[in-house]
N, C-alpha and C positions, 0 to 999 in steps of 0.2 A: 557276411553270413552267406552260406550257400545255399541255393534253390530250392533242395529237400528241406534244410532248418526254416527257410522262409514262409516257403508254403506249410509246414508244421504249426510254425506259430501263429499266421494268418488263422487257418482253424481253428488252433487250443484258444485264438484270441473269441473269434466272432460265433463259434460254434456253442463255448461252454463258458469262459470267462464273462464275458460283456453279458449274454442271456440271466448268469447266476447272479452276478449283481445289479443288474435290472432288476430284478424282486424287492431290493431294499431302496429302492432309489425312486425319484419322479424323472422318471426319464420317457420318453412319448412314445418308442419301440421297445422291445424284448423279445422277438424273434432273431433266430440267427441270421435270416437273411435281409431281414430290414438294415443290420447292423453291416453287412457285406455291403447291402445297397447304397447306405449313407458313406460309407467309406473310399468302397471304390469309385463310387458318383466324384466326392470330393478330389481323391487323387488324379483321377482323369479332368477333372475344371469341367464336369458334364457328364449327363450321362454316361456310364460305361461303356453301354452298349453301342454307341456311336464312337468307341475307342478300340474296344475290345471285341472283334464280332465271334470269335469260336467261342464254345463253353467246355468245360465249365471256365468260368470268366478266370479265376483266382489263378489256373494251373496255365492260362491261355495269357496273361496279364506280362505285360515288358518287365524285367527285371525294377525299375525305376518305377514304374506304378506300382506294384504292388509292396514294393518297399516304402513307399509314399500311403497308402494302407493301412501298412502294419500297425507306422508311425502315429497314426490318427487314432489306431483303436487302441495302441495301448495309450495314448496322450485322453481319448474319452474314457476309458478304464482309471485312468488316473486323475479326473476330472478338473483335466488341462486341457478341455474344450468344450464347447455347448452344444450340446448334441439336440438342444430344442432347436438351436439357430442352424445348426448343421443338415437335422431333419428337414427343414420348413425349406434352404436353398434346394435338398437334392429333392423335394416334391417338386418344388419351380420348375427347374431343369425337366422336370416329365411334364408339365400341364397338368400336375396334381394339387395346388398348392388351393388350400382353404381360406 
């Protein structure tokens, strides 16, 4: 996939996908950037921003991390991961964790 198709999908995934089926689901986010948060968090093994320091992160992000991303939201879109266990590590990783 090429970088325009990449970062397209990254969006259509965390922008409008993942948000619109957050409404029927118990899932613990439903903002789009909670959903970039947990994602990129994950791909980078850490917070992003200790990986990625330009913004916007998505268009700033290595080929391999944000392909690492993608993979995540659509595998949480297809609830081929636990996006409660996913949320609770990328709080950790911030000194958010309840």
């Amino acid at each position: 996939m090429d970088r325009a198709a990449l970062e397209a999908n990254w969006l259509a995934l965390t922008k409008t996908a993942l948000p619109q089926a957050a409404k029927g689901r118990d899932w613990p986010v439903q903002l789009d950037h909670c959903f970039q948060r947990i994602c990129l968090d994950h791909a980078c093994g850490g917070c992003w921003y200790d990986t990625i320091t330009d913004r916007p992160a998505y268009k700033k992000a290595p080929d391999d991390i944000l392909t690492r991303a993608v993979q995540l939201a659509q595998d949480i879109l297809a609830d081929h991961s636990d996006l409660h266990a996913l949320n609770r590590q990328s709080l950790i990783w911030r000194g958010k964790a309840t």
